[in-house]
MITORMI-878579 format. One record per residue (C-alpha): residue number from 1; x, y, z; residue in three letters. Coordinates in Angstrom, 3 decimals. Each point is the difference from the previous one (the first is absolute). Layout:
BEGIN
(r NUM (X Y Z) "ALA")
...
REM end
This chain:
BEGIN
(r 1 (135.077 -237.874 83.700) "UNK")
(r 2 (1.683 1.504 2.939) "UNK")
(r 3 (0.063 3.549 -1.092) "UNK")
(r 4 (-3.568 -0.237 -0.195) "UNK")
(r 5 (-0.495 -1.734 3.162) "UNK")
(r 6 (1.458 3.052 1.833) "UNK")
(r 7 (-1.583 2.401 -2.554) "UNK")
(r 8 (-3.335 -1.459 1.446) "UNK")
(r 9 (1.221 0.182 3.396) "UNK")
(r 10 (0.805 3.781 -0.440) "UNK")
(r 11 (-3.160 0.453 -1.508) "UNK")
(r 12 (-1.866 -1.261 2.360) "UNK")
(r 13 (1.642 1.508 3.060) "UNK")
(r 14 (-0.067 3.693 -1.350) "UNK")
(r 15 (-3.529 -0.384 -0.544) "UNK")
(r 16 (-0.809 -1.283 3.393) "UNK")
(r 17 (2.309 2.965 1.082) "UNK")
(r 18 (-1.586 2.399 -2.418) "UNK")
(r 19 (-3.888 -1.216 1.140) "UNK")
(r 20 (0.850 0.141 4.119) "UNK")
(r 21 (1.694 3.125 -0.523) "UNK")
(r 22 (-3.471 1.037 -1.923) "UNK")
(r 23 (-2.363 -1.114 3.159) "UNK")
(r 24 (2.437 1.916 2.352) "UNK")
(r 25 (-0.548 2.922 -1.986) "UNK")
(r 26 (-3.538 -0.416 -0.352) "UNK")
(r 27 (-0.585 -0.682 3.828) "UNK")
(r 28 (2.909 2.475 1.300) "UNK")
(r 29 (-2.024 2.987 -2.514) "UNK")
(r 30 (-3.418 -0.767 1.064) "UNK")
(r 31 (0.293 -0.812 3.970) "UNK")
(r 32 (3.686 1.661 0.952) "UNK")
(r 33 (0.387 2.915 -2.441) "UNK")
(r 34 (3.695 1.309 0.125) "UNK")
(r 35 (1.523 3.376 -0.320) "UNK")
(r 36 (1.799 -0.989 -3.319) "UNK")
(r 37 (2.630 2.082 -1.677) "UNK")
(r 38 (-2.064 1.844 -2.455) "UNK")
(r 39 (-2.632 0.259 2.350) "UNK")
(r 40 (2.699 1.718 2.131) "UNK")
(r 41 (1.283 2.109 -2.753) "UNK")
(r 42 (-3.602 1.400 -0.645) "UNK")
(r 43 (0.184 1.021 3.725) "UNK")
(r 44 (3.474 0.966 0.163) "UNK")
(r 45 (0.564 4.265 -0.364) "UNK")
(r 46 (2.179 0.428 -3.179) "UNK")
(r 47 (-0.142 3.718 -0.985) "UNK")
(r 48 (3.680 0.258 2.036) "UNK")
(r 49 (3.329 1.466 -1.914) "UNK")
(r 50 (3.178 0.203 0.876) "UNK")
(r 51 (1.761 3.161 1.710) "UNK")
(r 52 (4.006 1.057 -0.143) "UNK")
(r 53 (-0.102 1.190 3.358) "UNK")
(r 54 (-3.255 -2.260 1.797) "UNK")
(r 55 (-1.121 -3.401 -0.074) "UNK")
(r 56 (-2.590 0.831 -2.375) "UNK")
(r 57 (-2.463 2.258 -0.721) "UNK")
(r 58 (-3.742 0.160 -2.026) "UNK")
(r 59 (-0.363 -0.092 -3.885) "UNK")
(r 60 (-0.674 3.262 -1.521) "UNK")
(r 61 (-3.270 0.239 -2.338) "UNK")
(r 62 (-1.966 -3.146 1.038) "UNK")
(r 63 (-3.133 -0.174 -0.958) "UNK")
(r 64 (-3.236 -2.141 1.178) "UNK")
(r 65 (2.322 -2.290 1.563) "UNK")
(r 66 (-2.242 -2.813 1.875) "UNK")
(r 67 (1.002 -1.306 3.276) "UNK")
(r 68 (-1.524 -2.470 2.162) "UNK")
(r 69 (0.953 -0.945 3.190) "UNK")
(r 70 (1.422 -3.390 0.869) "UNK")
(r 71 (-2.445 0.075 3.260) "UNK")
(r 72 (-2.932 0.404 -3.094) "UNK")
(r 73 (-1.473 2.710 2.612) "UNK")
(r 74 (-0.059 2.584 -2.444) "UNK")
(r 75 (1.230 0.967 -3.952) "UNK")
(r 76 (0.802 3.235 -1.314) "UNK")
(r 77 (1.587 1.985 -2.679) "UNK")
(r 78 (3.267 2.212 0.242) "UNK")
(r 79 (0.937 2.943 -2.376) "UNK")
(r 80 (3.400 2.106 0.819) "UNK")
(r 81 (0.877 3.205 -1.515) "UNK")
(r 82 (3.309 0.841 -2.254) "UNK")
(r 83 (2.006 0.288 3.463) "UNK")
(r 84 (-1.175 -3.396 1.516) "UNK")
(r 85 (-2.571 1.302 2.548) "UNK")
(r 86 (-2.988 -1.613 0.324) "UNK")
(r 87 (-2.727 2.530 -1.340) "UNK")
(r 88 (-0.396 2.455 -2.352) "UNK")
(r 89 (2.340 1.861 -1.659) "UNK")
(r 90 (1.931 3.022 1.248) "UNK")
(r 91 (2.234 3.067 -0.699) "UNK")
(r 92 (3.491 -0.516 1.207) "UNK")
(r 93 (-0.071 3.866 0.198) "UNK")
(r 94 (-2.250 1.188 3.026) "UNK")
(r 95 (-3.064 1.973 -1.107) "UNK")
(r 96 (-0.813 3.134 1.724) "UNK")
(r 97 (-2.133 -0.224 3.197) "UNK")
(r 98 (0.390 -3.904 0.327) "UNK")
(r 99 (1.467 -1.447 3.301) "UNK")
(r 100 (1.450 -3.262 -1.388) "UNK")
(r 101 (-0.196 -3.047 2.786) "UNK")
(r 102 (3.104 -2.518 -1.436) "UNK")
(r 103 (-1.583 -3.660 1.719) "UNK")
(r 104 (3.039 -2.200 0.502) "UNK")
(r 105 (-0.967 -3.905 1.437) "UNK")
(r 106 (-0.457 -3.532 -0.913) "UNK")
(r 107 (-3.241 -2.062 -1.334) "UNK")
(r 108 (-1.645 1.475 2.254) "UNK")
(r 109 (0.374 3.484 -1.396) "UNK")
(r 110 (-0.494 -0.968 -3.451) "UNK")
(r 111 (-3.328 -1.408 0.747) "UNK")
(r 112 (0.485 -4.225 -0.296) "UNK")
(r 113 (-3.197 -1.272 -0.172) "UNK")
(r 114 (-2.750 3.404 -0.781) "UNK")
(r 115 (-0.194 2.365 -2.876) "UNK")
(r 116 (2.043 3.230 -0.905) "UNK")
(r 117 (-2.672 1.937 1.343) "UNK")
(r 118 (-0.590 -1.736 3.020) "UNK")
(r 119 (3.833 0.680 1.342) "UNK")
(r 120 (0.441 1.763 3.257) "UNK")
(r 121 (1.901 2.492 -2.400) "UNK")
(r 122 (-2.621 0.282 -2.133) "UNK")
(r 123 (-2.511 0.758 2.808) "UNK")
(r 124 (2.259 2.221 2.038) "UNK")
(r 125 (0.101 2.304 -3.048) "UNK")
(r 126 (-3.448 0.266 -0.710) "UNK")
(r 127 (-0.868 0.868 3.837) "UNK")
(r 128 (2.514 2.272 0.255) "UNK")
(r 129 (-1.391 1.990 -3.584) "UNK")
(r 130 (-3.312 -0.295 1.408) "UNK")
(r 131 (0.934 1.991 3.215) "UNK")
(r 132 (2.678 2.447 -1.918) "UNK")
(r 133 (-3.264 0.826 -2.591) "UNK")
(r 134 (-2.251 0.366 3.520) "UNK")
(r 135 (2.538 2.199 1.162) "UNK")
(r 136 (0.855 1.909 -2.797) "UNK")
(r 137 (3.978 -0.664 0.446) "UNK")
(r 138 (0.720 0.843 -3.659) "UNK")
(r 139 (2.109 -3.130 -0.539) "UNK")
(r 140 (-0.373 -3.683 -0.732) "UNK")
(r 141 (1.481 -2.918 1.463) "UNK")
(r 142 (1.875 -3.059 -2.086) "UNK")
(r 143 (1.289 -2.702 1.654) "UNK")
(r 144 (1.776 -2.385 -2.330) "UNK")
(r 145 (0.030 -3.562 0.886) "UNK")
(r 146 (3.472 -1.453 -0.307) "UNK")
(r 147 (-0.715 -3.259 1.539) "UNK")
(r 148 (3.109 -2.862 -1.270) "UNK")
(r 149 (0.995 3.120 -2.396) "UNK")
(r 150 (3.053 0.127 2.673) "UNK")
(r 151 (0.340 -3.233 1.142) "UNK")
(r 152 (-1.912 -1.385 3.144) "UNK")
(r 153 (2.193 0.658 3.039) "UNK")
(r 154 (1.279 2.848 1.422) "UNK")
(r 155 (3.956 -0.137 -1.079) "UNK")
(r 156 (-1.241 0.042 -3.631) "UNK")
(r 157 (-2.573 2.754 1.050) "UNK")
(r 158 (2.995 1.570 0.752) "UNK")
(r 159 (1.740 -0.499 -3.733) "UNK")
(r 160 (-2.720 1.387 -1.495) "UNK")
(r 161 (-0.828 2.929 1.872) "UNK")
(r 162 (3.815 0.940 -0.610) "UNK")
(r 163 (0.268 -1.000 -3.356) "UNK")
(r 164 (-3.517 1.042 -1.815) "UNK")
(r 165 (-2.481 1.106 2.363) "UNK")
(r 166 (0.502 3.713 0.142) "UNK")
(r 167 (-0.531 0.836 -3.789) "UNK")
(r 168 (-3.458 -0.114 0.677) "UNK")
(r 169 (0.321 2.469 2.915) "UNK")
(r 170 (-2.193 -1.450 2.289) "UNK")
(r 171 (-1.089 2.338 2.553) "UNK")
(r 172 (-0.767 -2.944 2.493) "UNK")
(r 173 (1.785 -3.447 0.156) "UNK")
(r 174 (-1.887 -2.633 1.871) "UNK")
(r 175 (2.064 -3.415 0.977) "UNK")
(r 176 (-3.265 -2.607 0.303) "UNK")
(r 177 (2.160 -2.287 2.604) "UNK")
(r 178 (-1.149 -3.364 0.510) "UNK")
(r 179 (2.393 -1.933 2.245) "UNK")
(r 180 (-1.215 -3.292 0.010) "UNK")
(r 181 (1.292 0.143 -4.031) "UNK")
(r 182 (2.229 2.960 0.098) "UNK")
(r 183 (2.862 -1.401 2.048) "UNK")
(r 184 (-0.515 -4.055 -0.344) "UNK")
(r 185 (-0.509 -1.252 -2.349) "UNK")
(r 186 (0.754 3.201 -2.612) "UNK")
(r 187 (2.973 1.536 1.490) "UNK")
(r 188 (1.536 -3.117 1.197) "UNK")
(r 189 (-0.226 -1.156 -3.580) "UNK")
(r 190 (1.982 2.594 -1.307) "UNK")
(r 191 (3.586 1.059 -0.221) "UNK")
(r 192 (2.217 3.157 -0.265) "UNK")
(r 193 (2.147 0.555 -2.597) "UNK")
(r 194 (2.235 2.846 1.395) "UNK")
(r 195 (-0.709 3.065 2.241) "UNK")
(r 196 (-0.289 3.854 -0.837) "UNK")
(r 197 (0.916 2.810 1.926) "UNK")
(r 198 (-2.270 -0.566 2.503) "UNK")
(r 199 (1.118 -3.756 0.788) "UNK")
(r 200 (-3.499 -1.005 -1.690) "UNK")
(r 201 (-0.129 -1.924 -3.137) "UNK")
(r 202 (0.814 0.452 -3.555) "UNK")
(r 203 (-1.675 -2.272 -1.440) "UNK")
(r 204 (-2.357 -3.159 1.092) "UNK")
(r 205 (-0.849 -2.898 -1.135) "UNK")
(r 206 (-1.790 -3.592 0.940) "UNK")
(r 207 (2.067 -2.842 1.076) "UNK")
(r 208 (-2.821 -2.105 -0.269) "UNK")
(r 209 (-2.013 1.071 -4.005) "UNK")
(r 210 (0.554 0.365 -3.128) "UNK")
(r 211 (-2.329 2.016 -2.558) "UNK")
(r 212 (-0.708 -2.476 -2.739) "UNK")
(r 213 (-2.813 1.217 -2.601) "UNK")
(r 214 (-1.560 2.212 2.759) "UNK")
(r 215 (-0.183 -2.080 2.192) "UNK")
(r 216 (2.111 -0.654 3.548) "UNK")
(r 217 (1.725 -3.467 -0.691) "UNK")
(r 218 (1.436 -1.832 3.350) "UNK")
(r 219 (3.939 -0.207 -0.565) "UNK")
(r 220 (-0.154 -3.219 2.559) "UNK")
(r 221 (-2.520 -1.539 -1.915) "UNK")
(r 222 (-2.177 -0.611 3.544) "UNK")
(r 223 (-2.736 -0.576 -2.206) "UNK")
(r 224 (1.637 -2.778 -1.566) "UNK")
(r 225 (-3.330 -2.081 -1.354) "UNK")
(r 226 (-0.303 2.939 -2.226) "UNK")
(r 227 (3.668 -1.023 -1.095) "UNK")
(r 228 (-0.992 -3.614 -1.261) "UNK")
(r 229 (-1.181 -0.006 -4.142) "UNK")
(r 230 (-3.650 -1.572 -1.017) "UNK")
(r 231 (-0.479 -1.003 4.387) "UNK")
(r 232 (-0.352 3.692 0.897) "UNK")
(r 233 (-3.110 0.562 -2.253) "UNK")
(r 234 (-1.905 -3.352 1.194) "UNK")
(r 235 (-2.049 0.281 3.437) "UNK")
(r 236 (1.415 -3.850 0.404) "UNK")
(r 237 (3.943 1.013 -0.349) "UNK")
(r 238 (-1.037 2.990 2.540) "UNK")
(r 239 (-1.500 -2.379 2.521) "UNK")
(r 240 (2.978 -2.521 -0.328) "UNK")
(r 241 (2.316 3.167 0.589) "UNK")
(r 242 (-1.428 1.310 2.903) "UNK")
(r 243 (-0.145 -3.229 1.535) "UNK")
(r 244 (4.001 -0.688 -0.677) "UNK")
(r 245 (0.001 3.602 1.595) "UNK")
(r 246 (-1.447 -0.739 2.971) "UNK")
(r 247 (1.311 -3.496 0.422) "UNK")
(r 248 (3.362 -0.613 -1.225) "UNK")
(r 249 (1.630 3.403 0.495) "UNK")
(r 250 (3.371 -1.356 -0.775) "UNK")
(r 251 (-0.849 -1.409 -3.206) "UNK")
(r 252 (-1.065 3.383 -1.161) "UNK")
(r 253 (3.011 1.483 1.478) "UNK")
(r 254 (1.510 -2.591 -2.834) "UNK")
(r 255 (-2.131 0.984 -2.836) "UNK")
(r 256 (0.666 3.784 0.769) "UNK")
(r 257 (3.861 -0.187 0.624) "UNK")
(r 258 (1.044 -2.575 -2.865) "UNK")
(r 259 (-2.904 -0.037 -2.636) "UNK")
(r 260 (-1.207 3.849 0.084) "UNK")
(r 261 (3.479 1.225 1.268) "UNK")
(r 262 (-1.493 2.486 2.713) "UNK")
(r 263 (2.133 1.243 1.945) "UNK")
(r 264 (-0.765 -0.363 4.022) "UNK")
(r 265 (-2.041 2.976 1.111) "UNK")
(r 266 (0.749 2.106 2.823) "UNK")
(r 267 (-1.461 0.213 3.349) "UNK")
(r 268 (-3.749 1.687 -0.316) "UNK")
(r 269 (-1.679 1.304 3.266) "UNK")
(r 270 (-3.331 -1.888 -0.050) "UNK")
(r 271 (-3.230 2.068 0.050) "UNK")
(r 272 (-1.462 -1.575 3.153) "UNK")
(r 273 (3.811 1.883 1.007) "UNK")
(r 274 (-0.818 2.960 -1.248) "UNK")
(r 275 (-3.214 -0.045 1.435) "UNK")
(r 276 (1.064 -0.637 3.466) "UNK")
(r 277 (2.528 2.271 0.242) "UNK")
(r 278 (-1.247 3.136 -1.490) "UNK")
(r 279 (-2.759 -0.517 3.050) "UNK")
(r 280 (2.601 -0.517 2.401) "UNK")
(r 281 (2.523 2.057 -1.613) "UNK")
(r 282 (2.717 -1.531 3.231) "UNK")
(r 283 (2.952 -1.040 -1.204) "UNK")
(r 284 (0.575 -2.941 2.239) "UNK")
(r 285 (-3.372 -1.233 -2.273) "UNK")
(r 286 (0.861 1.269 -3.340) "UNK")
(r 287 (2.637 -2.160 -2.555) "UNK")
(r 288 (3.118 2.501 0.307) "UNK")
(r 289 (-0.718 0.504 -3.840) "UNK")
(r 290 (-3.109 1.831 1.119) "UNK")
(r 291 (1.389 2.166 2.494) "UNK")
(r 292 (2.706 0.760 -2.528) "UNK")
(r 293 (-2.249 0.955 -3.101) "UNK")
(r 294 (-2.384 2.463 2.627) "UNK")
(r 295 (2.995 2.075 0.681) "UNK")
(r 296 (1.376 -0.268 -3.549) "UNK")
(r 297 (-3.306 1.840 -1.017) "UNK")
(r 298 (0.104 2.613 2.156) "UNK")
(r 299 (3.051 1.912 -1.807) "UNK")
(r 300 (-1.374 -0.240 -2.905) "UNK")
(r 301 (-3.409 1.699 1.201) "UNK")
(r 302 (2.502 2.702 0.905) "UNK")
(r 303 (2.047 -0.293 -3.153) "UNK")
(r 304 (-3.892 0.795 -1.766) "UNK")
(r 305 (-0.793 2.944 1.963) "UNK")
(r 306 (3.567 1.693 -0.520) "UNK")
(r 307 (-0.857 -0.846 -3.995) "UNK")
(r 308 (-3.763 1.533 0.666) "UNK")
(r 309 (1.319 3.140 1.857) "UNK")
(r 310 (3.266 0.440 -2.697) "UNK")
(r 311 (-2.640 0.290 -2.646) "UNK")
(r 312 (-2.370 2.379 1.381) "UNK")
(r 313 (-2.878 -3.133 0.757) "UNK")
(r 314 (-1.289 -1.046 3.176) "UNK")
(r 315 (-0.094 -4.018 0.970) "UNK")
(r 316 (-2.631 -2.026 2.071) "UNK")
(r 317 (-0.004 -3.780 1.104) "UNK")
(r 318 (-3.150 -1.806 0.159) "UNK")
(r 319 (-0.069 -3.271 2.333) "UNK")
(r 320 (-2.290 -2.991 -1.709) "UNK")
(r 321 (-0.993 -2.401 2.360) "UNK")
(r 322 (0.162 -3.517 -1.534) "UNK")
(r 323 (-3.307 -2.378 0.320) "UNK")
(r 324 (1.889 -2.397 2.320) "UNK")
(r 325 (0.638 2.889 2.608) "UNK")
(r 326 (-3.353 1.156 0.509) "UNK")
(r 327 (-1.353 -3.551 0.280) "UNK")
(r 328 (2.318 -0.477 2.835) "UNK")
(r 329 (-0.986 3.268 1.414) "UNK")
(r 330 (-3.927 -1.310 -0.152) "UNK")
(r 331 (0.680 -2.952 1.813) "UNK")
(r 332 (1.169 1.883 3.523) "UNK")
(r 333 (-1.951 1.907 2.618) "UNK")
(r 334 (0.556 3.539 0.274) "UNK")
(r 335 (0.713 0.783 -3.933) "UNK")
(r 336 (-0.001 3.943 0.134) "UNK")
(r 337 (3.086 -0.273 2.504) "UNK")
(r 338 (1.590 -2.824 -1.845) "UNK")
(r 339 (-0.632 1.849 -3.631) "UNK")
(r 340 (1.665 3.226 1.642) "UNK")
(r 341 (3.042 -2.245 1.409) "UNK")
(r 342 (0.323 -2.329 -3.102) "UNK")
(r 343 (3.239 -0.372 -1.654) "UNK")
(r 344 (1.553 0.903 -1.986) "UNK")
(r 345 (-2.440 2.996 -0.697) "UNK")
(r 346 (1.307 1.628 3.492) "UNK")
(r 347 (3.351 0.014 -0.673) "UNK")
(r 348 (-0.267 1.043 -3.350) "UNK")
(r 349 (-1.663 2.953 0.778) "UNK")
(r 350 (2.287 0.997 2.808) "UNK")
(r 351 (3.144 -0.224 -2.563) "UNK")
(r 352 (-2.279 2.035 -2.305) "UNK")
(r 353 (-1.236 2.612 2.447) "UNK")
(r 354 (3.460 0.149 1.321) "UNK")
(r 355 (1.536 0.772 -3.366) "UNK")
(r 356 (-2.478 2.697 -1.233) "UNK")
(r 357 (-2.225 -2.275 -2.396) "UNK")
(r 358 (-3.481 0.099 -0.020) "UNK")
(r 359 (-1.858 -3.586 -0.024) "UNK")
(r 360 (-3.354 -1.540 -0.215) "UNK")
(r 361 (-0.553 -3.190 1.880) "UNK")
(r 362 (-3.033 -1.761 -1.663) "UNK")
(r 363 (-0.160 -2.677 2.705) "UNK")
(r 364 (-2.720 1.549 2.019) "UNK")
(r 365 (-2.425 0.660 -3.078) "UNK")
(r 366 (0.281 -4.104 -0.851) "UNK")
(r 367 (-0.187 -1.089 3.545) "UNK")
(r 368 (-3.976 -0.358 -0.294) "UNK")
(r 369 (-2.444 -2.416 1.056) "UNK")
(r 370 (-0.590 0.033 -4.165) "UNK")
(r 371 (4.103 -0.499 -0.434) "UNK")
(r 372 (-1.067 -3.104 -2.454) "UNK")
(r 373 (-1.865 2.258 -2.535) "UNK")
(r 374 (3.351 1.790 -0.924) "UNK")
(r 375 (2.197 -2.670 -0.931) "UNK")
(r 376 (-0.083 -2.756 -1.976) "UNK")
(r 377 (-0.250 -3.061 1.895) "UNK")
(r 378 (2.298 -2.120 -2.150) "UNK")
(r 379 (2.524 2.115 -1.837) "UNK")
(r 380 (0.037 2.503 3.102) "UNK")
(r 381 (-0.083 3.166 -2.343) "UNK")
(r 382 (-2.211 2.999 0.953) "UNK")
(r 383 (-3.477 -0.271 -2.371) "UNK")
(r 384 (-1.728 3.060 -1.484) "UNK")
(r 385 (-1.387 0.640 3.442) "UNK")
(r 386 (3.309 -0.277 1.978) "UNK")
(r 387 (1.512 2.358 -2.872) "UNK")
(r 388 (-3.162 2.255 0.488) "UNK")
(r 389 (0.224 0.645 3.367) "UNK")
(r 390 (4.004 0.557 0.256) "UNK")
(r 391 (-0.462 2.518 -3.206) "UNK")
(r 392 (-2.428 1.953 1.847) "UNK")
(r 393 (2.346 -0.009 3.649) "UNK")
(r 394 (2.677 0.957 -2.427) "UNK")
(r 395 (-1.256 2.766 -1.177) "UNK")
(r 396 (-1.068 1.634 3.244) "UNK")
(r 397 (3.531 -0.604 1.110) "UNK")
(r 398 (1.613 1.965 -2.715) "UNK")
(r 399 (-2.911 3.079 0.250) "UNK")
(r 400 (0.622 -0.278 3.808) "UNK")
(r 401 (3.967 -0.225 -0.093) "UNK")
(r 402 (0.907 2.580 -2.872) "UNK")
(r 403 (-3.248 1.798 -0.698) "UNK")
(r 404 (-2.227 0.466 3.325) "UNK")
(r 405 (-2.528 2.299 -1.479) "UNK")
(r 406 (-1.518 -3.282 -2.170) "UNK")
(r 407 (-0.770 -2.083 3.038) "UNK")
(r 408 (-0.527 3.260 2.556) "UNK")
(r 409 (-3.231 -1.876 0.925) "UNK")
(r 410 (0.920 -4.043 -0.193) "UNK")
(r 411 (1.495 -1.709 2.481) "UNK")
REM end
């Protein structure tokens, strides 16, 4: 008679459970929809592979692979080529009367968030065949787009120019720089196994991912909802996550350390940081981290060209301004002189100039009464229009710089 006493009881109190955790669902779905973790995995990059000497590197051969953005601004499909490079498929061997353009840089090279043919890459080429054809120059231009193909920060740039780059004898190497990425939170996130001759690393690799089924898996477990069986695929289990997130830090500190064994996580400079300090660019304003990763970078821009000139090539740096700079730009009087001044744009091009490299600053060509039109709002990626108009500046910076009769009548 007991035993089914407290069978009822059970009964009773898993169904209650079972039907509240039911309207929670049902309310949480319809009027507080949640990032869940399949939702999260559809949105989540995951043609990545591991690399010996770099923290990872693309798939080879993907095909028709679908990506939409977590920001829902935009979806759009990604093929890469037998080498990894976004595009279509090339000769390792040179042809005869191509100048090949080897584009090394992060997402925003590869083209998150627009089509193949809607790349700054992929424009740059076809405006510089356009004016070669005009011209008659009796050679055609190929720029390969090796966006993540070597990593996403300039010490793994680095790795792969030394290691692979040159078997496709690129004529012209182009480092896409992006510092609000390239130094925090990308190179801060990785580590140096070992030094080569020239005191610059032999290998790198993330302290902070793992590549799991393509895709880049947090080693600290930040993310730790997405941790938690059956709860990370409800909107509810979200919701109640977020909220232990936001108010009972400790207790998640708990569940991390002793149930999901994460280790702590190191220090991170935060973005509002990064932001601050690349437009200041003082180092009684900048987390010493900072100060230390900007002059870590600027051997290995050397290290690049010394690869570049050993192997016959040339190098240039491009400097991509990040959304958040030119807003602040906007916002103050007098924003020719400030865009000239701005940091760290100046003093990269000074260490540049000074050291023989050629650069292109795209700051000025985004600092526009129309600045919103080139960026997505929400992810903070250039759109098609963004990538349009940097393709076409590219490509009258490479006529102008290496082959002046193409541009002898463009500014």
């Amino acid at each position: 008679m007991r035993f089914k006493k407290i069978t009822v009881i059970l009964i009773l109190v898993l169904s209650s459970l079972t039907i509240s955790f039911a309207i929670a669902e049902y309310f949480a779905r319809r009027y507080f929809p949640q990032m869940t973790y399949n939702l999260a995995k559809e949105r989540t990059f995951a043609i990545f592979q591991e690399h010996e000497n770099m923290p990872f590197t693309l798939k080879r051969n993907v095909k028709k692979y679908i990506f939409t953005g977590k920001t829902v601004e935009f979806s759009n499909t990604f093929n890469t080529n037998s080498y990894g490079f976004r595009g279509k498929e090339i000769s390792k061997e040179k042809p005869a009367n191509v100048f090949r353009i080897l584009m090394l840089g992060d997402s925003m090279t590869l083209g998150w968030g627009v089509e193949e043919d809607q790349t700054f890459s992929y424009i740059a080429e076809q405006e510089l065949n356009k004016t070669a054809e005009s011209h008659n120059l009796g050679i055609r231009f190929e720029v390969v787009n090796a966006g993540f193909t070597a990593g996403r920060s300039l010490d793994s740039y680095y790795v792969y120019l030394r290691d692979e780059a040159f078997q496709f004898n690129p004529d012209l190497i182009i480092i896409n720089h992006l510092p609000y990425n390239d130094y925090a939170p990308d190179m801060m996130e990785s580590v140096w196994k070992g030094q080569d001759i020239n005191g610059l690393p032999q290998k790198v690799k993330s302290n902070f991912n793992d590549i799991k089924d393509g895709y880049q898996v947090d080693k600290y477990k930040e993310t730790w909802r997405y941790e938690i069986p059956f709860l990370r695929n409800t909107h509810s289990g979200i919701l109640f996550m977020d909220a232990l997130d936001r108010y009972t830090p400790n207790l998640v500190k708990i569940i991390r350390k002793y149930v999901l064994k994460a280790p702590p996580r190191p220090r991170l400079i935060a973005s509002g940081e990064i932001a601050f300090c690349l437009s200041t660019l003082i180092e009684k304003y900048c987390p010493p981290e900072m100060m230390g990763l900007f002059e870590k970078g600027q051997p290995l821009i050397i290290g690049m060209k010394n690869l570049a000139t050993e192997n016959s090539s040339k190098i240039a740096i491009t400097i991509i301004p990040s959304l958040q700079q030119i807003e602040d730009l906007m916002i103050h009087e007098n924003t020719e002189l400030n865009t000239k001044n701005a940091e760290p744009q100046r003093t990269l091009t000074n260490f540049l100039t000074e050291n023989d490299i050629k650069s292109l600053n795209f700051l000025p060509l985004f600092v526009s009464s129309n600045w919103r039109d080139y960026y997505y709002q929400l992810d903070w990626h250039w759109n098609k229009d963004g990538h349009k108009m940097a393709g076409e500046k590219l490509a009258v910076f490479i006529a102008n710089e290496y082959f002046p009769v193409l541009n002898s009548n463009k500014n």
